[in-house]
C-alpha beads as a LAMMPS data file, in Angstrom:
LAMMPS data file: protein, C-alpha beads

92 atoms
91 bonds

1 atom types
1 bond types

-500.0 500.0 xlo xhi
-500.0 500.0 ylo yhi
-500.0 500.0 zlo zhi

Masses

1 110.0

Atoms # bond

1 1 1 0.000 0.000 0.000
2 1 1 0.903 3.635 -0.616
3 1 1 1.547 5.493 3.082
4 1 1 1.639 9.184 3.170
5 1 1 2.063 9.903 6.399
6 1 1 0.225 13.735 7.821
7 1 1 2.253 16.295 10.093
8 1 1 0.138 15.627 12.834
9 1 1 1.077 11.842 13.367
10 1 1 4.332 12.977 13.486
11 1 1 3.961 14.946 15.983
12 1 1 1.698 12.736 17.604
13 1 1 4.699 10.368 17.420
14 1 1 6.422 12.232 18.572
15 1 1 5.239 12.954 22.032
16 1 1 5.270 9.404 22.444
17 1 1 8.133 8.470 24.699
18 1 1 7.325 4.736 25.762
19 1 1 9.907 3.183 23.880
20 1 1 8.275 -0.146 23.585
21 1 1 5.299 1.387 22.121
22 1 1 7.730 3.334 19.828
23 1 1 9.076 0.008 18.671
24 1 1 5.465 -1.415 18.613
25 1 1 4.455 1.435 15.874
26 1 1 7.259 1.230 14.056
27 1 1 6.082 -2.418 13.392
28 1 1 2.768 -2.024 12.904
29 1 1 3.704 0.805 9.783
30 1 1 6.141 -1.740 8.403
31 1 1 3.241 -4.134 8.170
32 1 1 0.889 -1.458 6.467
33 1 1 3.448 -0.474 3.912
34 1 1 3.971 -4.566 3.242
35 1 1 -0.015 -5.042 3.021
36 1 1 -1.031 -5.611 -0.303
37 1 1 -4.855 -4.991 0.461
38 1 1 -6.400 -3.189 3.516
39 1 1 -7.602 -6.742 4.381
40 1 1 -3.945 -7.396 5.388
41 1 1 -3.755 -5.058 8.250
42 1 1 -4.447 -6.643 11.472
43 1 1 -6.120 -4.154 14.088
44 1 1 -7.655 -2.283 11.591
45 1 1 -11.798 -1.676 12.232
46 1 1 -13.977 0.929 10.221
47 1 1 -15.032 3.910 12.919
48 1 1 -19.185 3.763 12.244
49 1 1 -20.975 6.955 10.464
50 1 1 -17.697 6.802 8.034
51 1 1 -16.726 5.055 4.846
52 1 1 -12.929 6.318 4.380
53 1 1 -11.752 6.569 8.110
54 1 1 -10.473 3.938 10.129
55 1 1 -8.746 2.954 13.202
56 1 1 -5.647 0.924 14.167
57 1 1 -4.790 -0.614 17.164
58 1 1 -1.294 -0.466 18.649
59 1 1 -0.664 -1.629 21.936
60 1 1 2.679 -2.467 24.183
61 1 1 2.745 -4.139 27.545
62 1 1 1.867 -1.034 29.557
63 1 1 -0.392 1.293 26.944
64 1 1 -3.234 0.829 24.283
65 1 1 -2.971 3.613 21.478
66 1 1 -5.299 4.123 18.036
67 1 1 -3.493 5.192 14.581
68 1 1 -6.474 7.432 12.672
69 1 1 -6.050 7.014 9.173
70 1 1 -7.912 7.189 5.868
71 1 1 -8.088 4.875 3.390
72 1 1 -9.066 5.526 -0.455
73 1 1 -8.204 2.466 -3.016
74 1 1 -4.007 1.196 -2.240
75 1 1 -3.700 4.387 -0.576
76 1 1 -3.329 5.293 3.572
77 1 1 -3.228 8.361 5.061
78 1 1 -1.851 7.971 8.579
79 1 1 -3.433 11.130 10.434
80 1 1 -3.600 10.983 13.782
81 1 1 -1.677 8.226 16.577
82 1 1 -3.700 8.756 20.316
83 1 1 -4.290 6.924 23.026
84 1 1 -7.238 4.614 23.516
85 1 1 -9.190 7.133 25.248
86 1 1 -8.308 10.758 23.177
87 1 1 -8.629 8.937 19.721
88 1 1 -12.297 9.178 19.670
89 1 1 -12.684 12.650 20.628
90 1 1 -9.736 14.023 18.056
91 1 1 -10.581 11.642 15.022
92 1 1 -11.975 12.460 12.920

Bonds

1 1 1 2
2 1 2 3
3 1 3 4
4 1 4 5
5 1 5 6
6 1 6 7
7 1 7 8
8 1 8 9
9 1 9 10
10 1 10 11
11 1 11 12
12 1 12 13
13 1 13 14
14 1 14 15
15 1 15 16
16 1 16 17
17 1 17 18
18 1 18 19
19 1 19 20
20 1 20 21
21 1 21 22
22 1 22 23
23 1 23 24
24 1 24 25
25 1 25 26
26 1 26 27
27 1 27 28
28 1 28 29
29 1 29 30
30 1 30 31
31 1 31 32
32 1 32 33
33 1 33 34
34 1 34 35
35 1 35 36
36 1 36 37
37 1 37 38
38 1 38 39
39 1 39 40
40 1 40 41
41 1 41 42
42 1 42 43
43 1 43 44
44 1 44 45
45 1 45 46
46 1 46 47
47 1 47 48
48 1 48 49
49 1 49 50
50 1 50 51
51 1 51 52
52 1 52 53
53 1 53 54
54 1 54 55
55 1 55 56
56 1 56 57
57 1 57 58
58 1 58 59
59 1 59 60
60 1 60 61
61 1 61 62
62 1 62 63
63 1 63 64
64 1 64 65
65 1 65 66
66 1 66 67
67 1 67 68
68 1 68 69
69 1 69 70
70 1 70 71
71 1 71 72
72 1 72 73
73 1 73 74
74 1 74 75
75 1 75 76
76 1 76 77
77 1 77 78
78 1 78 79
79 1 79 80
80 1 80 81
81 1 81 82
82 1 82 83
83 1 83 84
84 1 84 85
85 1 85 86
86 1 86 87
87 1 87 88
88 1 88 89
89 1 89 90
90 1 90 91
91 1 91 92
């Protein structure tokens, strides 16, 4: 898939200083760059009222976050990276 990642998630990312859950990210945006389909991303759930936006779930040990992002045909927009509970409220 195409990635184009937005400002804000990197600065999202960037306020992020769990470095397990730095390493867990960096993962999980390997894995959407290798995904052929959207189908291939694990964690990856539709948010309801919306048919471009979607959520995907990072977690470490210690702390649950959500990637925002948009998908339209092979190609992700990675716009926001909260936790569980400020996700919901900032996306989209």
């Amino acid at each position: 898939m195409n990635v184009i990642i937005k400002t804000q998630f990197k600065r999202d990312r960037q306020k992020v200083s769990h470095q397990e859950l730095a390493k867990a990210l960096v993962h999980k945006i390997e894995q959407i760059e290798r995904a052929e389909t959207p189908q291939h991303i694990t964690g990856l759930k539709p948010l309801i009222g919306y048919d471009t936006h979607y959520r995907i779930y990072v977690k470490s040990e210690k702390q649950s976050y959500r990637i925002g992002a948009i998908i339209r045909g092979n190609t992700i927009w990675l716009v926001r990276f909260l936790s569980r509970k400020k996700i919901y409220q900032e996306f989209p």
